[in-house]
DRENTORKOL-3810 file (N, C-alpha, C; in nm, 4 decimals):
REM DRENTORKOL-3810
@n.u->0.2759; n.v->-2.0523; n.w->0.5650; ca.u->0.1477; ca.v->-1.9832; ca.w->0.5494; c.u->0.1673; c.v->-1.8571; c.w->0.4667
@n.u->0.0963; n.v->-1.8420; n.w->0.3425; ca.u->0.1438; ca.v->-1.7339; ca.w->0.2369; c.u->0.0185; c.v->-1.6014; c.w->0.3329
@n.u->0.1016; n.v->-1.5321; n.w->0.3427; ca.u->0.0522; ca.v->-1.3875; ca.w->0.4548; c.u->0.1315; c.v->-1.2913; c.w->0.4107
@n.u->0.0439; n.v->-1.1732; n.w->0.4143; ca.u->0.0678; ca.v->-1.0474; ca.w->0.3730; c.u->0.0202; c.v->-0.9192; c.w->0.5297
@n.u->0.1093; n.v->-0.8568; n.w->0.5885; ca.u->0.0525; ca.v->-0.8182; ca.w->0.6969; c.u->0.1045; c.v->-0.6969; c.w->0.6985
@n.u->-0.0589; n.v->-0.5737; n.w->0.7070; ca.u->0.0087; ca.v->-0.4247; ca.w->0.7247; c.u->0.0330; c.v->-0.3828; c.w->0.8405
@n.u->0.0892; n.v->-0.2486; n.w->0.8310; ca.u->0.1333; ca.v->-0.2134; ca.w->0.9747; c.u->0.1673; c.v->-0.0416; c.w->0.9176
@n.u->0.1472; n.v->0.0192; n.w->1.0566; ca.u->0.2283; ca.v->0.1691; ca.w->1.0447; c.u->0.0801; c.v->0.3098; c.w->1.0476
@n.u->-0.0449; n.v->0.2126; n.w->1.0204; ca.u->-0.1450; ca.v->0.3179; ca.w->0.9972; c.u->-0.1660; c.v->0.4204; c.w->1.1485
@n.u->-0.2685; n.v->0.4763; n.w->1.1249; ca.u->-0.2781; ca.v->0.5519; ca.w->1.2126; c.u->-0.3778; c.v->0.6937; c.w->1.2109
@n.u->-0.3483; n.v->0.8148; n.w->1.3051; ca.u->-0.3659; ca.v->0.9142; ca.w->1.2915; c.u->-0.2942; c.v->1.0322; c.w->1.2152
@n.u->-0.3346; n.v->1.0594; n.w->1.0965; ca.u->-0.2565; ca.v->1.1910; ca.w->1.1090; c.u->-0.2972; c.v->1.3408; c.w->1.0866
@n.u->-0.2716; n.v->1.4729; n.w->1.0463; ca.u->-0.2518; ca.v->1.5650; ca.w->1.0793; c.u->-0.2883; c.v->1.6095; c.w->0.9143
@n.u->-0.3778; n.v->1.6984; n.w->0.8385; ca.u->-0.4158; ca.v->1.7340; ca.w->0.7260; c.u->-0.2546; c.v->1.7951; c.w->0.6763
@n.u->-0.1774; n.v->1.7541; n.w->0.5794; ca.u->-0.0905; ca.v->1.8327; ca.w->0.5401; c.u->0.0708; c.v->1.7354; c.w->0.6199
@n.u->0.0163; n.v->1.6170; n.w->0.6595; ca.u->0.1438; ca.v->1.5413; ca.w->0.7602; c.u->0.1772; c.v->1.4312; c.w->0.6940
@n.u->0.2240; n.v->1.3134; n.w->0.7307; ca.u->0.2839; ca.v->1.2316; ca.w->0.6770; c.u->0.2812; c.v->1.1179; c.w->0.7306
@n.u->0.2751; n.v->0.9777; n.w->0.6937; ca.u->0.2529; ca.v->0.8807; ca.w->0.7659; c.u->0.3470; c.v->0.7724; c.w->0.6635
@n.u->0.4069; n.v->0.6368; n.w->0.7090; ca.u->0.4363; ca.v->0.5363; ca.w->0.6021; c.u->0.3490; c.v->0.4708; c.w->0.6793
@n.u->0.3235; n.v->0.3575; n.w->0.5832; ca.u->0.2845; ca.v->0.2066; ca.w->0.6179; c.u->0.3224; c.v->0.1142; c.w->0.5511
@n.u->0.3639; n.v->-0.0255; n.w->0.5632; ca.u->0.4228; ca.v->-0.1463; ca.w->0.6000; c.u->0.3733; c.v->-0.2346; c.w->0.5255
@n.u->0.3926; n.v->-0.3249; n.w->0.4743; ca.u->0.3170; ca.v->-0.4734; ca.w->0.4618; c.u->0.4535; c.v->-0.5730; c.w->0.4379
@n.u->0.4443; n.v->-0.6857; n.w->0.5373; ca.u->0.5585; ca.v->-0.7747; ca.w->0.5501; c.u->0.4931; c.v->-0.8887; c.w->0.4922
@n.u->0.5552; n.v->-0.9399; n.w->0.4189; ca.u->0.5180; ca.v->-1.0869; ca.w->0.2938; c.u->0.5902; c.v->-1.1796; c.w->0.3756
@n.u->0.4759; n.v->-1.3468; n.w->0.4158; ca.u->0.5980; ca.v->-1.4191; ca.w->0.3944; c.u->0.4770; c.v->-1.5697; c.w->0.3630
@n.u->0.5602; n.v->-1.6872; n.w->0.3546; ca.u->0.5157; ca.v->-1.8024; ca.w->0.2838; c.u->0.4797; c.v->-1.7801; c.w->0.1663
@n.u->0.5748; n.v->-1.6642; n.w->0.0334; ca.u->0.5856; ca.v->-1.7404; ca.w->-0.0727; c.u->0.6903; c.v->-1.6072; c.w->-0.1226
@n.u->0.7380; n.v->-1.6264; n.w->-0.2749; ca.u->0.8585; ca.v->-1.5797; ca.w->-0.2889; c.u->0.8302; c.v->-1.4227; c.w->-0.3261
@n.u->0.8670; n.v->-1.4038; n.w->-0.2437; ca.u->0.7991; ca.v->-1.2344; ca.w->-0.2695; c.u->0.8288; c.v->-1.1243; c.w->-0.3940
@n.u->0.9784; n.v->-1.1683; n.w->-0.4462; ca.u->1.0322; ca.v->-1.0861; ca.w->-0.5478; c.u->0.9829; c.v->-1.0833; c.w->-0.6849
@n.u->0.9182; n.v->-1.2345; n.w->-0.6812; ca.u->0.8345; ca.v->-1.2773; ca.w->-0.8235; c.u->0.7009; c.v->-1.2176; c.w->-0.8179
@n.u->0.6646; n.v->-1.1288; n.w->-0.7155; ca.u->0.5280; ca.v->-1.0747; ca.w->-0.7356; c.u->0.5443; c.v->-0.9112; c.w->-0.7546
@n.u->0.4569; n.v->-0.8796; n.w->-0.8378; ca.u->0.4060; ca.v->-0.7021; ca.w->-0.8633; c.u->0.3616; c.v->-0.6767; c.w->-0.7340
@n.u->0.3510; n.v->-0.5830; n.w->-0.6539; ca.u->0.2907; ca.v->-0.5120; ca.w->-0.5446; c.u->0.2090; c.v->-0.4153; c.w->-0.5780
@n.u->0.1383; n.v->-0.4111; n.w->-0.5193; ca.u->-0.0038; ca.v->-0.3034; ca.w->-0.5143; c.u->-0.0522; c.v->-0.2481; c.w->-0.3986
@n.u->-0.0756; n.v->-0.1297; n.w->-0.3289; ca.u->-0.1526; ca.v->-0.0917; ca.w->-0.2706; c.u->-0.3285; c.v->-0.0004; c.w->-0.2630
@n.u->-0.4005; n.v->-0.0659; n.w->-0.2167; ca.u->-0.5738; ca.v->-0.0026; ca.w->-0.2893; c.u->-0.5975; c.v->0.0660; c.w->-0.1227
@n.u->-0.6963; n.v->0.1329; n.w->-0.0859; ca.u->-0.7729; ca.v->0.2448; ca.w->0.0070; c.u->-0.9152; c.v->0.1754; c.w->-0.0316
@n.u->-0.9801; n.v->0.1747; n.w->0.1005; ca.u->-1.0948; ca.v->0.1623; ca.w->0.0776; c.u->-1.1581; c.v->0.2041; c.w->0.2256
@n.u->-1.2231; n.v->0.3830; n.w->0.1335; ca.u->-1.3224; ca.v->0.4591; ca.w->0.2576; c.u->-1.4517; c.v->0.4695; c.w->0.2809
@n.u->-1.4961; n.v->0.4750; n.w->0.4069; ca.u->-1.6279; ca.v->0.4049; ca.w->0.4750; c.u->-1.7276; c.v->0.4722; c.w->0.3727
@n.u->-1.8246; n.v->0.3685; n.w->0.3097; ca.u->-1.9444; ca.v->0.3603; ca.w->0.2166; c.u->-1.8748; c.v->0.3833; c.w->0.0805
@n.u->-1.7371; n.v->0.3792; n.w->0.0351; ca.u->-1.7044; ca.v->0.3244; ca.w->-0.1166; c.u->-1.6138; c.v->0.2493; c.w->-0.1095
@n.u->-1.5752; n.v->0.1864; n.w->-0.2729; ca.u->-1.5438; ca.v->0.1050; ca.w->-0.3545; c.u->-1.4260; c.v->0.0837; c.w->-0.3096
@n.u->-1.3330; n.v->-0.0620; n.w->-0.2995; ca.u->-1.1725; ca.v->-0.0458; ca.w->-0.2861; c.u->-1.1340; c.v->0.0418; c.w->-0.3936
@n.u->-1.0272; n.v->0.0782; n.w->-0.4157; ca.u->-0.9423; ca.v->0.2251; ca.w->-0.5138; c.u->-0.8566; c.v->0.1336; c.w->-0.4999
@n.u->-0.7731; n.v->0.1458; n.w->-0.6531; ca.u->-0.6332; ca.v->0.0957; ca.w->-0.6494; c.u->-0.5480; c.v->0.2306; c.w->-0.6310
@n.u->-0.4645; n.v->0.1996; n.w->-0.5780; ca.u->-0.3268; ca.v->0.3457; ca.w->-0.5227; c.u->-0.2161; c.v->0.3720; c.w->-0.6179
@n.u->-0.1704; n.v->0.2013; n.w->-0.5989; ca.u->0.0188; ca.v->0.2253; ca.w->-0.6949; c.u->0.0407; c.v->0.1316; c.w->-0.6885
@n.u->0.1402; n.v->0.0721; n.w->-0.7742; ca.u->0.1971; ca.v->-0.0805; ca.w->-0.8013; c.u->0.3362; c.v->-0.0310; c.w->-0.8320
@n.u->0.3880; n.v->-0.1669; n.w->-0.8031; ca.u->0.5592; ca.v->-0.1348; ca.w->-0.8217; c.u->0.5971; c.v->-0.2960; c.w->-0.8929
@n.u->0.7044; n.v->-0.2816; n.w->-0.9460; ca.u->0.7291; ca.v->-0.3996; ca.w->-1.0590; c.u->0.7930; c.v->-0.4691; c.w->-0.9104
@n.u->0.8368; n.v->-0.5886; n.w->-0.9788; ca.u->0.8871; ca.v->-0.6802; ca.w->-0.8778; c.u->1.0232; c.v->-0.6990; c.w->-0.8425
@n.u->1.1144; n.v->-0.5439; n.w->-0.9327; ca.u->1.2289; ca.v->-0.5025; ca.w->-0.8902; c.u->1.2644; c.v->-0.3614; c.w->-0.8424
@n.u->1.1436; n.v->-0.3293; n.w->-0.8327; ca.u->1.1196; ca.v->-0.1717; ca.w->-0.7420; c.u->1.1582; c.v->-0.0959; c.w->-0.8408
@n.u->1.1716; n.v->-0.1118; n.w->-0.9743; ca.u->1.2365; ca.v->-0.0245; ca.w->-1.0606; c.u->1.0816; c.v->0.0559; c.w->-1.1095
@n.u->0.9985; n.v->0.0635; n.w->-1.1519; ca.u->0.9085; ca.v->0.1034; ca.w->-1.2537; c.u->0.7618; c.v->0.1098; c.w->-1.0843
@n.u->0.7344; n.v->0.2083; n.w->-1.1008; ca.u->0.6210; ca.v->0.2442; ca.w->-1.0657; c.u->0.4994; c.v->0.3113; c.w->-1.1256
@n.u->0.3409; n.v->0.3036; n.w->-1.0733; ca.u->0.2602; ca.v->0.3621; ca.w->-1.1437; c.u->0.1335; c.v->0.4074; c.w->-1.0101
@n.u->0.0975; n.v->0.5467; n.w->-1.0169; ca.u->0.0229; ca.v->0.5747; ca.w->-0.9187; c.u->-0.1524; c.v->0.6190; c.w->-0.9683
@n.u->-0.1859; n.v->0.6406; n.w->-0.8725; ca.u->-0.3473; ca.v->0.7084; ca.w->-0.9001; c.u->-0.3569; c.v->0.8400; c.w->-0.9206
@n.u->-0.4288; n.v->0.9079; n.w->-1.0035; ca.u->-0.3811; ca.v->1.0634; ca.w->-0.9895; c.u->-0.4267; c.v->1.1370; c.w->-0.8863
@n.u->-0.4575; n.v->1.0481; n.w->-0.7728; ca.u->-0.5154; ca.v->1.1585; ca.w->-0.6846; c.u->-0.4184; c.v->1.1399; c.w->-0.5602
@n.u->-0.3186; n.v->1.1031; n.w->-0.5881; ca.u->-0.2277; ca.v->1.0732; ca.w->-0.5029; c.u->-0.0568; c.v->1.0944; c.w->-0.5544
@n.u->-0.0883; n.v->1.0777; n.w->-0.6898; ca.u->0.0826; ca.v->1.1477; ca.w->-0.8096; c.u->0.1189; c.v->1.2802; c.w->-0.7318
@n.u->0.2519; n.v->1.2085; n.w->-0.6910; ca.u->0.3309; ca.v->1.3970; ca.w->-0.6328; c.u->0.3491; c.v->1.3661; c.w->-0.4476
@n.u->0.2134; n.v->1.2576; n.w->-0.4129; ca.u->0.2355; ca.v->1.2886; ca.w->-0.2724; c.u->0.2623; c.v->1.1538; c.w->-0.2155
@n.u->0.2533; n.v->1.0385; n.w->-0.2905; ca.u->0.2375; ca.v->0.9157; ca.w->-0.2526; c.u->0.3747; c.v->0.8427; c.w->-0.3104
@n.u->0.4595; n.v->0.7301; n.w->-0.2242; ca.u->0.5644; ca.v->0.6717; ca.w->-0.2962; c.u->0.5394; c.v->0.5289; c.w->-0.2888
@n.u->0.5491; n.v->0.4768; n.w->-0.3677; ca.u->0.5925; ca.v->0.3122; ca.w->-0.2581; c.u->0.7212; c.v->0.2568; c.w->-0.3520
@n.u->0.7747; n.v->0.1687; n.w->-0.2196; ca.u->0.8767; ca.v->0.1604; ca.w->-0.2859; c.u->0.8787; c.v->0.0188; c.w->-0.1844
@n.u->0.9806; n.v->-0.0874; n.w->-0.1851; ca.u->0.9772; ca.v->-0.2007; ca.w->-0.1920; c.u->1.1279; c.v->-0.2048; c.w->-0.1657
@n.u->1.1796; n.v->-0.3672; n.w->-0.0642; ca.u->1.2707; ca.v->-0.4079; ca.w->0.0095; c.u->1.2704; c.v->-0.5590; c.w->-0.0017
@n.u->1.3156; n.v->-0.6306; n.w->-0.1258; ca.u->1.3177; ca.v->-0.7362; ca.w->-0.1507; c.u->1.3754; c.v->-0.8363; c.w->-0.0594
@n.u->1.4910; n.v->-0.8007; n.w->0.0066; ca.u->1.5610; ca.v->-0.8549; ca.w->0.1023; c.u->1.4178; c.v->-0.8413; c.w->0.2718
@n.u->1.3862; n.v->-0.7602; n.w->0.2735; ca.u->1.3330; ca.v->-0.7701; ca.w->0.4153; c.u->1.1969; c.v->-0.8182; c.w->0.3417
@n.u->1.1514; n.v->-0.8379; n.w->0.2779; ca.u->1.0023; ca.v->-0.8702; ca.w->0.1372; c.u->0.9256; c.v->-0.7833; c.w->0.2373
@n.u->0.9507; n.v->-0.6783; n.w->0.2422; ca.u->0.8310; ca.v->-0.5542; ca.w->0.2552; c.u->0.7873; c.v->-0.4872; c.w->0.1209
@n.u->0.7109; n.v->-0.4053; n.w->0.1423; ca.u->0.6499; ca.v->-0.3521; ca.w->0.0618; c.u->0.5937; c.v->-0.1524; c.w->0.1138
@n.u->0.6009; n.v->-0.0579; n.w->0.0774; ca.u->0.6033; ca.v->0.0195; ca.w->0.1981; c.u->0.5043; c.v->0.1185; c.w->0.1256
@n.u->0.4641; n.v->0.2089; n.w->0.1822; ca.u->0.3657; ca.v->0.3322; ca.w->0.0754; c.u->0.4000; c.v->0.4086; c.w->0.1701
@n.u->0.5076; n.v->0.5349; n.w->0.1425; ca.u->0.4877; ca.v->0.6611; ca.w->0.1901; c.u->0.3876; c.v->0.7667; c.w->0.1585
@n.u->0.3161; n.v->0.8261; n.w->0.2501; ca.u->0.2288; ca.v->0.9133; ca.w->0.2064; c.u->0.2916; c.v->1.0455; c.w->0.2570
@n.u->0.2881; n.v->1.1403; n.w->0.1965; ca.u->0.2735; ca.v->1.2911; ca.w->0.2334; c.u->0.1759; c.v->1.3907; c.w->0.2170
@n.u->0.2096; n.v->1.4939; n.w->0.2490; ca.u->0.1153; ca.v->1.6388; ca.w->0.2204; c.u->-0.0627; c.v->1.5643; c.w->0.2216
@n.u->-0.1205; n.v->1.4444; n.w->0.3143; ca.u->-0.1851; ca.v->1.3809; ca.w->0.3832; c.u->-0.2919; c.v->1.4600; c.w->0.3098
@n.u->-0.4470; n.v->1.4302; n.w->0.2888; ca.u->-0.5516; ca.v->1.5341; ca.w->0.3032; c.u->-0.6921; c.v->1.4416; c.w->0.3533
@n.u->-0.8078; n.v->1.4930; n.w->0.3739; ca.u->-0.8969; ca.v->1.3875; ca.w->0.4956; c.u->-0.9767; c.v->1.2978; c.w->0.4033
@n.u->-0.9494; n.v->1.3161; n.w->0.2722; ca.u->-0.9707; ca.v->1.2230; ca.w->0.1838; c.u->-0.9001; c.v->1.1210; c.w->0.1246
@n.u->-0.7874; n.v->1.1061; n.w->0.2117; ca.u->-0.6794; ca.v->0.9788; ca.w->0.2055; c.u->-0.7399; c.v->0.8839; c.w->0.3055
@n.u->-0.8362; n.v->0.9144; n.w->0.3647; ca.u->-0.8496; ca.v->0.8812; ca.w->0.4857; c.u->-0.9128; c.v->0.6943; c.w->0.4375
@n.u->-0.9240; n.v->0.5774; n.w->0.4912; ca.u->-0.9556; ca.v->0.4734; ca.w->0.4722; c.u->-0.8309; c.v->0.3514; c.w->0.4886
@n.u->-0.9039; n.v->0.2575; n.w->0.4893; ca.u->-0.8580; ca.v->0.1020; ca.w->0.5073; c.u->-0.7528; c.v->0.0684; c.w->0.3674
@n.u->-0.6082; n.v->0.1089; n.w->0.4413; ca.u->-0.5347; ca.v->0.0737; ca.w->0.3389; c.u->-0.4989; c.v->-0.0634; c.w->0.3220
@n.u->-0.4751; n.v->-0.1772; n.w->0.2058; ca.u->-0.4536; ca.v->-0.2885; ca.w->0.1816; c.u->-0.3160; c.v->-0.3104; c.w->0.0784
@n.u->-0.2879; n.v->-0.3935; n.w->0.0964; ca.u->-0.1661; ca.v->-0.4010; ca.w->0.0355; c.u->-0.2050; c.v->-0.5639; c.w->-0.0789
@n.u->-0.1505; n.v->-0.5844; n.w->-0.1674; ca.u->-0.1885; ca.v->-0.6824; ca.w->-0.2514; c.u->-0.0219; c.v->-0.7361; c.w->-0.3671
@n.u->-0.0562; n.v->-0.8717; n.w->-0.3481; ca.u->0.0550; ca.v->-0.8966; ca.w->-0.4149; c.u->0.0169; c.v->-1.0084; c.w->-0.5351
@n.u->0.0487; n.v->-0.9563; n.w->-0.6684; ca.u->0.0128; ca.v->-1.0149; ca.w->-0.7949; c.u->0.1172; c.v->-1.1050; c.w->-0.8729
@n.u->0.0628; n.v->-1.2503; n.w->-0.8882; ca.u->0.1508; ca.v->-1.2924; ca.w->-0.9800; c.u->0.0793; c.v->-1.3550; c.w->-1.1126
@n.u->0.0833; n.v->-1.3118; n.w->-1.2402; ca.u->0.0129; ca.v->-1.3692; ca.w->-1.3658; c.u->-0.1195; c.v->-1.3566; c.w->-1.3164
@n.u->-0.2180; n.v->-1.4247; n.w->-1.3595; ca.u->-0.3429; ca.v->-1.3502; ca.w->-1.3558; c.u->-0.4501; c.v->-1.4918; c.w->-1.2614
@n.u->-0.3472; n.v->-1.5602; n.w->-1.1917; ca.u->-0.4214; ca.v->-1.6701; ca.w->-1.0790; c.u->-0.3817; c.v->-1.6492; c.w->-0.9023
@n.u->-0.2564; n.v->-1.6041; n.w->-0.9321; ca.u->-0.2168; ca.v->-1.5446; ca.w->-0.7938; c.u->-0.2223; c.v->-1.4603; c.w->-0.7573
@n.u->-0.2717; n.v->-1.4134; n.w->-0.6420; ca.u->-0.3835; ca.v->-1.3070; ca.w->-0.5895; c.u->-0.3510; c.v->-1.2926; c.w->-0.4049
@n.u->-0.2756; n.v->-1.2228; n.w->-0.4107; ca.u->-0.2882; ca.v->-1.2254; ca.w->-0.2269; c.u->-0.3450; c.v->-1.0884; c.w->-0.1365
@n.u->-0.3947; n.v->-1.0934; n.w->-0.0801; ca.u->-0.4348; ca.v->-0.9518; ca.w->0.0362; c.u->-0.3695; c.v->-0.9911; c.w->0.1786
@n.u->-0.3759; n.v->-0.8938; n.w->0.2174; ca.u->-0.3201; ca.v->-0.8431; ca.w->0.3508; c.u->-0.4435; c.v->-0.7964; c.w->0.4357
@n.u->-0.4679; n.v->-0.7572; n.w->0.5260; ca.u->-0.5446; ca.v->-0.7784; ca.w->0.6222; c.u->-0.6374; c.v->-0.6294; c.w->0.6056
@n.u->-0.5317; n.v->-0.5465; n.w->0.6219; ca.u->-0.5678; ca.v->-0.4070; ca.w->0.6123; c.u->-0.5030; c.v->-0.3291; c.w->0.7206
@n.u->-0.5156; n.v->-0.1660; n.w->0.7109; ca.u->-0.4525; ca.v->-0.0615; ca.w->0.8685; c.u->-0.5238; c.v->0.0351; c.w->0.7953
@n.u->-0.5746; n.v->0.1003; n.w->0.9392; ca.u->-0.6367; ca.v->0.2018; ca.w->0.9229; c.u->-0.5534; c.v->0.3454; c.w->0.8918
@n.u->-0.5908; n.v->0.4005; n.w->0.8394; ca.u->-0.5486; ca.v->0.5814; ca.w->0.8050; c.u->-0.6379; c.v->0.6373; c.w->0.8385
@n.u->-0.6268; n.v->0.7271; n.w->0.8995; ca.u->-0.7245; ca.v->0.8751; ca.w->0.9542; c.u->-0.6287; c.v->1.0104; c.w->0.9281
@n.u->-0.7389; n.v->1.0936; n.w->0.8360; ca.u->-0.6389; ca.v->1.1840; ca.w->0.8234; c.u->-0.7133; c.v->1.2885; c.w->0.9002
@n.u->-0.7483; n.v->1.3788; n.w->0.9986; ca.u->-0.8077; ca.v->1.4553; ca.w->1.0624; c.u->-0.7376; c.v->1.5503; c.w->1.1564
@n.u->-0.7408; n.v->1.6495; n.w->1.1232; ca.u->-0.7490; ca.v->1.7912; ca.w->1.2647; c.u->-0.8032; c.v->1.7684; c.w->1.3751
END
Protein backbone atom coordinates (compact mmCIF):
# COMPACT_ATOMS: atom_id res chain seq x y z
CA UNK A 1 0.00 0.00 0.00
CA UNK A 2 1.93 3.24 -1.32
CA UNK A 3 1.38 5.55 2.14
CA UNK A 4 2.88 8.51 3.25
CA UNK A 5 2.23 9.12 7.12
CA UNK A 6 2.97 12.34 9.32
CA UNK A 7 3.76 12.46 12.73
CA UNK A 8 5.51 14.79 15.47
CA UNK A 9 2.90 17.87 15.18
CA UNK A 10 1.65 19.48 17.96
CA UNK A 11 1.71 22.45 20.35
CA UNK A 12 4.22 24.88 20.45
CA UNK A 13 5.53 27.95 22.16
CA UNK A 14 5.97 31.45 19.79
CA UNK A 15 9.82 31.49 19.33
CA UNK A 16 10.12 27.23 20.07
CA UNK A 17 10.69 24.45 18.02
CA UNK A 18 9.00 21.45 16.88
CA UNK A 19 10.14 18.52 14.05
CA UNK A 20 7.74 16.53 12.20
CA UNK A 21 7.91 13.16 10.46
CA UNK A 22 6.50 11.59 7.42
CA UNK A 23 7.33 7.74 7.02
CA UNK A 24 6.98 6.46 3.18
CA UNK A 25 6.27 3.05 2.44
CA UNK A 26 4.78 0.81 -0.62
CA UNK A 27 6.93 2.41 -3.16
CA UNK A 28 10.63 3.30 -3.64
CA UNK A 29 11.11 6.24 -1.79
CA UNK A 30 14.66 7.46 -2.93
CA UNK A 31 13.39 7.94 -6.58
CA UNK A 32 11.01 10.60 -5.34
CA UNK A 33 11.59 14.63 -4.68
CA UNK A 34 9.97 15.40 -1.24
CA UNK A 35 7.93 18.29 -0.43
CA UNK A 36 6.37 19.68 2.44
CA UNK A 37 3.05 22.39 2.00
CA UNK A 38 0.96 24.09 5.41
CA UNK A 39 -2.37 24.63 5.00
CA UNK A 40 -4.12 27.31 7.64
CA UNK A 41 -7.77 27.41 8.63
CA UNK A 42 -9.69 29.53 5.67
CA UNK A 43 -6.45 29.47 3.13
CA UNK A 44 -4.83 27.94 0.29
CA UNK A 45 -2.32 24.77 0.74
CA UNK A 46 1.39 26.78 0.65
CA UNK A 47 4.20 24.88 -0.60
CA UNK A 48 7.17 24.96 2.30
CA UNK A 49 10.46 23.11 0.85
CA UNK A 50 11.47 20.29 -1.31
CA UNK A 51 14.53 18.28 -1.11
CA UNK A 52 16.09 16.34 -4.17
CA UNK A 53 15.91 12.67 -3.83
CA UNK A 54 19.48 12.57 -2.40
CA UNK A 55 19.00 15.11 0.36
CA UNK A 56 21.68 17.02 -1.33
CA UNK A 57 19.95 20.30 -2.86
CA UNK A 58 17.17 21.99 -1.07
CA UNK A 59 14.69 24.88 -1.75
CA UNK A 60 12.43 26.76 0.81
CA UNK A 61 9.55 29.44 1.00
CA UNK A 62 10.69 32.78 2.04
CA UNK A 63 8.66 32.94 4.84
CA UNK A 64 10.22 30.22 6.43
CA UNK A 65 14.32 30.62 4.80
CA UNK A 66 16.58 30.76 8.02
CA UNK A 67 14.05 28.90 10.30
CA UNK A 68 12.83 25.85 8.53
CA UNK A 69 15.09 22.59 7.48
CA UNK A 70 14.07 19.45 5.98
CA UNK A 71 16.18 17.05 5.46
CA UNK A 72 15.58 13.34 4.55
CA UNK A 73 16.73 9.55 5.68
CA UNK A 74 16.73 7.36 2.72
CA UNK A 75 17.52 4.30 4.65
CA UNK A 76 14.61 4.77 7.30
CA UNK A 77 12.47 6.59 3.86
CA UNK A 78 11.51 9.42 6.19
CA UNK A 79 11.29 12.62 5.30
CA UNK A 80 11.53 15.25 8.29
CA UNK A 81 10.89 19.31 8.46
CA UNK A 82 12.54 20.92 11.35
CA UNK A 83 11.01 24.04 12.33
CA UNK A 84 12.47 26.74 14.60
CA UNK A 85 12.22 30.28 16.02
CA UNK A 86 8.18 28.95 15.50
CA UNK A 87 5.77 32.16 14.98
CA UNK A 88 1.57 31.81 15.21
CA UNK A 89 1.60 32.08 11.62
CA UNK A 90 3.30 28.72 11.05
CA UNK A 91 0.45 27.60 12.58
CA UNK A 92 -1.69 24.90 10.16
CA UNK A 93 -2.13 21.35 8.69
CA UNK A 94 1.24 20.32 7.72
CA UNK A 95 1.42 17.70 4.66
CA UNK A 96 4.13 16.07 3.37
CA UNK A 97 4.15 15.07 -0.53
CA UNK A 98 6.23 12.91 -2.57
CA UNK A 99 6.93 13.67 -6.44
CA UNK A 100 7.97 11.56 -9.18
CA UNK A 101 8.00 13.12 -13.05
CA UNK A 102 4.92 14.85 -13.50
CA UNK A 103 2.19 11.57 -12.99
CA UNK A 104 3.28 10.50 -9.59
CA UNK A 105 1.79 12.34 -6.95
CA UNK A 106 1.50 11.11 -3.32
CA UNK A 107 0.07 12.91 0.04
CA UNK A 108 0.22 12.00 3.43
CA UNK A 109 -2.57 12.46 5.64
CA UNK A 110 -1.58 15.56 7.44
CA UNK A 111 -0.47 16.77 11.58
CA UNK A 112 -1.46 19.49 13.08
CA UNK A 113 0.93 22.57 14.23
CA UNK A 114 -0.26 25.12 16.68
CA UNK A 115 1.95 27.71 17.35
CA UNK A 116 0.41 29.69 20.46
CA UNK A 117 1.20 31.29 24.00
Amino acid sequence: QVQLVESGGGLAQPGGSLRVSCAASGFTFRSYAMRWYRQAPGKPREWVATIDTFGVNTIYADSVKGRFTIFRDNAKKTVYLQMSNLKPEDTGVYYCNGRRGSTEDIWGQGTQVTVSS
